[in-house]
C-alpha positions, 0 to 999 in steps of 0.5 A: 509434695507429689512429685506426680506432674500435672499434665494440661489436656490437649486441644480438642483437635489433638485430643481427637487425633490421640482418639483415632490412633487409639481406635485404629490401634484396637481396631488392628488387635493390638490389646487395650492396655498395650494400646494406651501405653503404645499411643501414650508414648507415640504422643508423649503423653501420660497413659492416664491422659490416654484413658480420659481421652478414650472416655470422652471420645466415647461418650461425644462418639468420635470419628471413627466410631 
């Protein structure tokens, strides 16, 4: 058996606050990868949880895109 949890996505709400920080820390020239271990950890999340978040605020163009 995996010892890998499975972690249930976060509200739509929480999931656009993850988004924001992600951007605003991009946006502050923190680099891509650092970012997403920087917002994962700020939010007790998994940085793969990170990265479909980022995917969806993208493709539904999230404030503050």
């Amino acid at each position: 058996m995996s010892s890998q949890r499975v972690e249930e996505a976060p509200v739509e709400a929480r999931r656009k606050e993850i988004f924001m920080a992600l951007v605003e820390a991009q946006d502050q020239e923190v680099g891509v990868a650092r970012s997403r271990r920087l917002i994962a950890e700020r939010f007790s999340v998994a940085e793969s949880l990170v990265r479909a978040i980022e995917e969806e605020g993208l493709d539904h163009e999230w404030p503050p895109l």
